[in-house]
C-alpha positions as CSV (number, residue, x, y, z in Angstrom):
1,X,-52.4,79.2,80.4
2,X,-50.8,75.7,80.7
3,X,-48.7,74.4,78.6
4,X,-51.6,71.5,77.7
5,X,-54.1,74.0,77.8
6,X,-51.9,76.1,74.6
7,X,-51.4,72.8,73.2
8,X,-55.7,72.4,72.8
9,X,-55.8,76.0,71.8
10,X,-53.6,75.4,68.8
11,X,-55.4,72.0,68.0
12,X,-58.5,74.1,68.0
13,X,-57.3,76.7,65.8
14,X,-56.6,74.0,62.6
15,X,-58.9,73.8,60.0
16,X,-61.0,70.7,58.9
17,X,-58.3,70.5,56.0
18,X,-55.4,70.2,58.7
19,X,-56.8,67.6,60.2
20,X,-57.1,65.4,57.4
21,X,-54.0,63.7,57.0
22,X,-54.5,62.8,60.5
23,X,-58.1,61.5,60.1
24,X,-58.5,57.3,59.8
25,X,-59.9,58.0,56.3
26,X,-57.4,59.6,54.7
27,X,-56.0,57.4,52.6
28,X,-59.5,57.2,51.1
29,X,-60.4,61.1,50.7
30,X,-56.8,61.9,48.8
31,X,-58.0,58.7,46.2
32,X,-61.3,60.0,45.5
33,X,-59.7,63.3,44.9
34,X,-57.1,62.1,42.6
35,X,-59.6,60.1,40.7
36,X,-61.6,63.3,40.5
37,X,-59.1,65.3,38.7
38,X,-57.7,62.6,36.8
39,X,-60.9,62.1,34.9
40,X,-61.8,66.1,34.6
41,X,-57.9,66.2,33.0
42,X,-58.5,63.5,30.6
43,X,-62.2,65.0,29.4
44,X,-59.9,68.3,28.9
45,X,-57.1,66.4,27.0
46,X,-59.6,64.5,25.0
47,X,-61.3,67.7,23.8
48,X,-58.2,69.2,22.9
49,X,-56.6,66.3,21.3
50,X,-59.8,64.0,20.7
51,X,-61.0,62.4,17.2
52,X,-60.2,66.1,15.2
53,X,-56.1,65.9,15.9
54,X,-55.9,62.1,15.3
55,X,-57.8,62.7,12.1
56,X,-55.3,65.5,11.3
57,X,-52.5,63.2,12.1
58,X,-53.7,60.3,9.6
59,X,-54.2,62.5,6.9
60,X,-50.5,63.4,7.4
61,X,-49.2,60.6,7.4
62,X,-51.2,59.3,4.5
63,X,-50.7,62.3,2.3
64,X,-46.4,61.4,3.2
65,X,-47.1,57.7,2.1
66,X,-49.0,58.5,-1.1
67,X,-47.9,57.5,-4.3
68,X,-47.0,60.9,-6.8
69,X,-49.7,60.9,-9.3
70,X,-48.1,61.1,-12.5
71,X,-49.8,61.0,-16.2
72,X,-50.8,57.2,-17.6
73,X,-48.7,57.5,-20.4
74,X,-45.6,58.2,-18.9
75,X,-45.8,55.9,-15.6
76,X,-43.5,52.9,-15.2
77,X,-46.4,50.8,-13.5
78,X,-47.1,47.1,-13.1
79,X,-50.8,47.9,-13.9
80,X,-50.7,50.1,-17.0
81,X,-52.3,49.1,-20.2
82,X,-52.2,50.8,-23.6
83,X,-55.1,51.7,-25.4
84,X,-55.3,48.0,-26.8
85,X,-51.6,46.6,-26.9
86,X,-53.6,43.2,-28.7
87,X,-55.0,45.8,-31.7
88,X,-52.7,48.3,-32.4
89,X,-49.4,47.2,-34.2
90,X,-49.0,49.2,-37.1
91,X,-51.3,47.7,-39.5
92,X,-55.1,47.9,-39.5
93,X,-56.9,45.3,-37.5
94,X,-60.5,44.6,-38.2
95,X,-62.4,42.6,-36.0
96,X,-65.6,40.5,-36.3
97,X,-67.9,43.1,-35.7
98,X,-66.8,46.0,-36.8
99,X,-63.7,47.2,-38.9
100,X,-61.9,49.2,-36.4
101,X,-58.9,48.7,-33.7
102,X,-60.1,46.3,-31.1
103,X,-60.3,47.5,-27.9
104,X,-59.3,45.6,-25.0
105,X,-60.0,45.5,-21.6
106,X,-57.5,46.5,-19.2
107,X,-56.1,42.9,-17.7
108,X,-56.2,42.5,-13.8
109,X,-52.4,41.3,-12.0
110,X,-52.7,37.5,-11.9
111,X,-50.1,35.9,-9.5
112,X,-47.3,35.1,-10.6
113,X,-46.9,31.8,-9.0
114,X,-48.7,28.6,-10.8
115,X,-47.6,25.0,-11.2
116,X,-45.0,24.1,-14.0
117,X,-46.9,23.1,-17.4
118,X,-45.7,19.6,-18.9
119,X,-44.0,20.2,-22.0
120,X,-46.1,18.3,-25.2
121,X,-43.9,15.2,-25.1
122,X,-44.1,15.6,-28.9
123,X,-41.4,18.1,-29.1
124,X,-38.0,16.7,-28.7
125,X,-35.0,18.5,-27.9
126,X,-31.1,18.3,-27.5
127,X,-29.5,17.3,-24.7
128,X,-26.8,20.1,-24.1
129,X,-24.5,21.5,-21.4
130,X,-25.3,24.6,-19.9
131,X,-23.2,27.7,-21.4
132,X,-21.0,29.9,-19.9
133,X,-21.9,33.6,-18.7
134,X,-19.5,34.9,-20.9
135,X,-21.3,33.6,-24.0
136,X,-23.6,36.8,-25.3
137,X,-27.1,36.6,-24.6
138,X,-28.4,35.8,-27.5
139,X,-26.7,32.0,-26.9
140,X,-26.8,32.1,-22.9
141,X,-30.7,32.4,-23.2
142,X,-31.3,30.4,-26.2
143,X,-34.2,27.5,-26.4
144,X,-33.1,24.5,-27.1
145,X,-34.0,23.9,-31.1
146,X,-35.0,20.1,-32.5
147,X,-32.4,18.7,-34.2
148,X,-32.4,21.0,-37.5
149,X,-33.0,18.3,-40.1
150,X,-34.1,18.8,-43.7
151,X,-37.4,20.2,-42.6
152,X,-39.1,23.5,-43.8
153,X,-38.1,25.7,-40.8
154,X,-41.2,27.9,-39.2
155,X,-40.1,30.5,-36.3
156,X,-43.7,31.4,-34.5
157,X,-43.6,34.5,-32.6
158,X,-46.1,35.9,-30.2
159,X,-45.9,39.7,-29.3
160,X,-47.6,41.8,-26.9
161,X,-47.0,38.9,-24.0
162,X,-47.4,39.4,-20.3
163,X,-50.4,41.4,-19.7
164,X,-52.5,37.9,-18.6
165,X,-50.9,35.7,-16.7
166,X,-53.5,33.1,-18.2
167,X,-52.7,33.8,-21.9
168,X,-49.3,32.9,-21.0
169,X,-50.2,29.7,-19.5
170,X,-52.4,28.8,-23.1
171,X,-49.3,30.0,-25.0
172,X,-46.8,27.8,-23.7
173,X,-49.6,25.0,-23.3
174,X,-49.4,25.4,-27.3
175,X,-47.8,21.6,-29.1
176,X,-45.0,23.5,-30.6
177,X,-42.0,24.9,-29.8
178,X,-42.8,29.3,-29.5
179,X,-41.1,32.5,-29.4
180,X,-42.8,34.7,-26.7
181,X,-41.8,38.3,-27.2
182,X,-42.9,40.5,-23.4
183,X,-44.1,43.7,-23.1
184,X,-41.4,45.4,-20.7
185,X,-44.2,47.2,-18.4
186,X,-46.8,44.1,-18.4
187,X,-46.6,43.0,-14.2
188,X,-45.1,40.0,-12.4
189,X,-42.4,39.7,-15.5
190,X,-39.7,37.7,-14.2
191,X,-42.1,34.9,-12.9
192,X,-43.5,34.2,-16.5
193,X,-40.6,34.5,-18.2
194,X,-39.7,31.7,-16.3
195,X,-42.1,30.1,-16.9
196,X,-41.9,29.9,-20.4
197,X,-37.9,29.0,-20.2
198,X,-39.3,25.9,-18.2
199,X,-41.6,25.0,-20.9
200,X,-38.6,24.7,-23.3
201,X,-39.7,28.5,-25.3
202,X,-38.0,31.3,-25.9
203,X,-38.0,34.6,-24.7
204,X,-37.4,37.8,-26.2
205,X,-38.3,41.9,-25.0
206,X,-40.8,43.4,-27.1
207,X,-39.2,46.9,-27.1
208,X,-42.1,49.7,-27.5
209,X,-41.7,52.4,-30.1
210,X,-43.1,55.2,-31.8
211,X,-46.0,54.5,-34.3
212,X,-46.6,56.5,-37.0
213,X,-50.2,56.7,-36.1
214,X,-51.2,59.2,-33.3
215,X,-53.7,57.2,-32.1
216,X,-51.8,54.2,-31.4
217,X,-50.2,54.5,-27.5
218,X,-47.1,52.4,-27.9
219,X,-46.9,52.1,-24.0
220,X,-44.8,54.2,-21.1
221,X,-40.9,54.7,-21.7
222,X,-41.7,54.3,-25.7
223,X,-38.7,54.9,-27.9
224,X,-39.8,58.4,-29.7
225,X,-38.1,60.2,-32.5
226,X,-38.7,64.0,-30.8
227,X,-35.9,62.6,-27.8
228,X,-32.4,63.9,-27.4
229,X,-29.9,60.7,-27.3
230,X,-29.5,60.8,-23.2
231,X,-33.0,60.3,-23.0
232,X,-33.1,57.4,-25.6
233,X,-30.5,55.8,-23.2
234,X,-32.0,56.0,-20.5
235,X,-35.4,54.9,-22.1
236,X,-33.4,52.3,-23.8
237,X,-31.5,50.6,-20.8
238,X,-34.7,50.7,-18.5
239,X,-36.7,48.9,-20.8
240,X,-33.8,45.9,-21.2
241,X,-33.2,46.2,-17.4
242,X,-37.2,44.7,-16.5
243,X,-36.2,41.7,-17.0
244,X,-33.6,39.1,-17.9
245,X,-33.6,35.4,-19.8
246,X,-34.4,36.7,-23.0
247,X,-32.4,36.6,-26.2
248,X,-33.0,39.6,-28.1
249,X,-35.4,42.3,-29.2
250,X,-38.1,43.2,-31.6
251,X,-40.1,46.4,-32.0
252,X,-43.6,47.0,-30.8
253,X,-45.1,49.4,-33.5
254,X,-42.3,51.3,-34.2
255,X,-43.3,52.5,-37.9
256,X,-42.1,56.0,-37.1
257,X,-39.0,55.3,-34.9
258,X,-37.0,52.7,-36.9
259,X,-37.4,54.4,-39.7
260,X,-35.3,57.2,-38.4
261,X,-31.9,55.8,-38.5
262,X,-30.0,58.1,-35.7
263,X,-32.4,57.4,-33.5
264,X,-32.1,53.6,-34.3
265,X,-28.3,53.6,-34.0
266,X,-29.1,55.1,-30.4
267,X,-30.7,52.3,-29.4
268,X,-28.9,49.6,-31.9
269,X,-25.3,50.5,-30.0
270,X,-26.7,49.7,-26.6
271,X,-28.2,46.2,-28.1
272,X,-25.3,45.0,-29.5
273,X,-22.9,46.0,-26.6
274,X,-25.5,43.2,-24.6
275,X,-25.3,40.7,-26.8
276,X,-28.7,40.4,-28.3
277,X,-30.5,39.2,-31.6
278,X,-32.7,41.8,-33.1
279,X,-35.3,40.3,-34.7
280,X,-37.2,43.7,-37.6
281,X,-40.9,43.2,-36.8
282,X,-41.0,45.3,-39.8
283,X,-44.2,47.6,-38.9
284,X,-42.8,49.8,-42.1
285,X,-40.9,49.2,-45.3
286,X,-39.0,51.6,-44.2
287,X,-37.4,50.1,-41.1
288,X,-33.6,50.3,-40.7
289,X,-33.5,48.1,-37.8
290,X,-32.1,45.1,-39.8
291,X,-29.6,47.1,-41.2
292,X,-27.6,48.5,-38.7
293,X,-27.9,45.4,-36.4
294,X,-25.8,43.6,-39.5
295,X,-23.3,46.7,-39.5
296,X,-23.0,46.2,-35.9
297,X,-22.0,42.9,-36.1
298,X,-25.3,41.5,-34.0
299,X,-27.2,38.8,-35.2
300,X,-30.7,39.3,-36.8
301,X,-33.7,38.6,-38.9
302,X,-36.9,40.4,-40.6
303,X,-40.5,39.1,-39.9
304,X,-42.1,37.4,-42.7
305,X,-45.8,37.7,-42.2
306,X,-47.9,38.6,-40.0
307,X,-51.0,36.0,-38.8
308,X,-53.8,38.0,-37.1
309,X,-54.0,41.4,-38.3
310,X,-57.5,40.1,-39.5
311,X,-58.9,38.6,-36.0
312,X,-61.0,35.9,-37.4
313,X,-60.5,32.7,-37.5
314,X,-60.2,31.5,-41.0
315,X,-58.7,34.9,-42.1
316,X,-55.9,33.7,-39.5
317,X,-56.1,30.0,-41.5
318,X,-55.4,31.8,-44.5
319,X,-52.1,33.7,-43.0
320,X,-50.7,30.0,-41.3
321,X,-51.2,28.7,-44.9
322,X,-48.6,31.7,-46.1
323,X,-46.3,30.7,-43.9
324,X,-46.1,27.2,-44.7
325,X,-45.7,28.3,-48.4
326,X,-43.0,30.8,-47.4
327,X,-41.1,27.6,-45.2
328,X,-41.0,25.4,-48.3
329,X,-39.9,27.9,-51.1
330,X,-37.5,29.2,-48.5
331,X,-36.6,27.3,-46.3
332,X,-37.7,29.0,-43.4
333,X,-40.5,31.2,-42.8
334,X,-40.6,33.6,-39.1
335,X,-44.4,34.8,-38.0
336,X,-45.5,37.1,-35.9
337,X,-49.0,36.5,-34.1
338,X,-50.5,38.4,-30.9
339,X,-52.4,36.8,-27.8
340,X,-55.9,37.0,-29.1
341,X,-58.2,34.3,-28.1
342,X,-58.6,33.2,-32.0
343,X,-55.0,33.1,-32.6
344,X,-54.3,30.6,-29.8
345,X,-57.2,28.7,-30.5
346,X,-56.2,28.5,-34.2
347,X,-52.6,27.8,-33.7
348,X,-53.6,24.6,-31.1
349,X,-55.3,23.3,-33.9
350,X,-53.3,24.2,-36.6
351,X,-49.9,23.2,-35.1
352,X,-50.2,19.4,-35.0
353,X,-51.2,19.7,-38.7
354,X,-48.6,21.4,-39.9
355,X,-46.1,19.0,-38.0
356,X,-47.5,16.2,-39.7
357,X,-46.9,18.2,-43.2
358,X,-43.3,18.0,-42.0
359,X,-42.6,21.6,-40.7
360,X,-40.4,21.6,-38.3
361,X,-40.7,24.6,-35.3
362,X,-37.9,26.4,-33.7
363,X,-36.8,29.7,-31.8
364,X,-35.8,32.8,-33.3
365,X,-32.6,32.1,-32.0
366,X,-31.9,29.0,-34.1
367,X,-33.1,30.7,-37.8
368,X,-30.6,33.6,-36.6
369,X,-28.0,30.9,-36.0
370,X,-28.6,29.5,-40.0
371,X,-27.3,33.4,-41.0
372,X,-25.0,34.5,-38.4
373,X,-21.3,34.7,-39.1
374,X,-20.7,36.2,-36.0
């Protein structure tokens, strides 16, 4: 056999497959096949790793980025509300229709952001330079008072703030000079504090404490008597770290806690080391708040009356006319009132009246300044 003639013999012997790469179509043949196997691999992937994995994955990675759940009462959260913060202070509140605690609903987060409100242009104030950081804070944060002339003095306070972002708003829209005392676990803090500094009031930390009541759910991080003295502390110092611009403190409830005077002296020790007023909301006769502040050198004050434990509206009249007789046998009468609908809608009206009587309004700061020899 020729050479040629061996040359056909092994051409002959190669299969159809061997022949392929020298066939004009075989660029086309090895993409069909490719395609082929790439879509029978990805059918094969997909049921191995289809909607059942990724499903797996998210619930992985949302069970990592889920919040622990912890008990309501002890949560530091921007969204919790007490029982009723509004009804429960220590002393019974009856409402219009029935003669138990008023409950509240719980408030939704507002924004924090709103446009400045103009100050009533009927309150003046004194022009002064801006104190040093080194004064205590107490000074630092202090409301410009009216000139103190020989007026009847009336300090209005108004605990429980900072759940509503609108009640603040109506508060400081109020034609008097006001003392708003903030919840330290209401949300978007710092934005209405500021707020209120613009409007010319005053700010103070409305410090939650034990009640002697064990109905009453004085809020998360509450001062209780059953703590050892490093929790106190700690308790203590988170609840004046939420925010800053305020001048002092006063207790929310509290009947059971300042009336225990080591616990007190805890918290007392801490206060006066930052420079604060204390202002003795005086939930109980029994209180030793004002006490040890004046041992400690701090400035402070008791409450005089309270003005809505009866929400009504002329059983809130009657209170406001207390504390104008309190102001002129005294000199100076401090109330404490609560963000109820009635109260604010009572005090717009009963403000300009008493202004024209000749009462004259003014932070807590400036009735402890009358007293302080600090």
């Amino acid at each position: 056999m020729t050479s040629r003639n061996k040359g056909k013999g092994k051409s002959a012997a190669l299969s159809w497959v061997d022949r392929i790469p020298e066939a004009p179509v075989r660029i086309a043949i090895l993409c069909v096949a490719v395609l082929i196997i790439s879509v029978s691999g990805g059918i094969l992937i997909g049921k191995l790793f289809g909607p059942e994995a990724h499903q797996s994955e998210l619930q992985v990675v949302s069970a990592l980025a889920a919040p622990v759940k912890v008990e309501k009462s002890a949560a530091k959260s921007d969204v919790f509300v007490p029982e009723s913060p509004y009804a429960y202070n220590d002393y019974p509140v009856v409402s219009r229709t029935e003669e138990v605690p008023l409950q509240v609903v719980a408030l939704p987060i507002e924004p924090e952001a709103v446009e400045p409100i103009k100050p009533d242009p009927a309150i003046e104030v004194l022009a002064a330079e801006k104190l040093s950081s080194e004064e205590p804070a107490w000074k630092r944060y202090a409301a410009l008072a009216p000139p103190l002339q020989d007026k009847p003095l009336i300090a209005i306070v108004i605990d429980d703030v900072g759940l509503s972002h609108r009640r603040v708003e109506e508060l400081n829209a109020l034609p008097a000079l006001m003392t708003l005392a903030f919840l330290p676990y209401a949300p978007s803090l710092q934005g209405k504090v500021e707020l209120t500094r613009r409007e010319g009031n005053e700010v103070m930390l409305h410090l939650p404490m034990e009640p002697t009541s064990s109905d009453a759910d004085p809020g998360p991080d509450a001062l209780l008597t059953g703590l050892d003295n490093e929790e106190l502390r700690r308790r203590t110092i988170r609840n004046l770290d939420s925010f800053s611009g305020y001048v002092g403190v006063n207790n929310h409830m509290g009947s059971r806690f300042t009336a225990d005077s080591e616990a007190m002296a805890v918290v007392m020790d801490i206060m006066a080391e930052r420079g604060l007023l204390f202002l003795d909301s005086k939930t109980t006769s029994a209180s030793t708040g004002f006490r040890l502040a004046v041992e400690r050198g701090m400035p402070s004050v008791k409450r005089d009356i309270f003005i809505d434990h009866v929400i009504e509206d002329e059983a809130i009249l009657k209170q406001l006319a207390k504390v104008e007789v309190i102001a002129e046998r005294a000199g100076v009468a401090i109330a404490i009132g609560h963000p109820h609908p009635e109260t604010i809608r009572v005090l717009k009206k009963w403000l300009p009246e008493a202004k024209k009587k000749g009462f004259l309004f003014v932070p807590v700061s400036a009735v402890t300044a009358l007293t302080f020899k600090g």
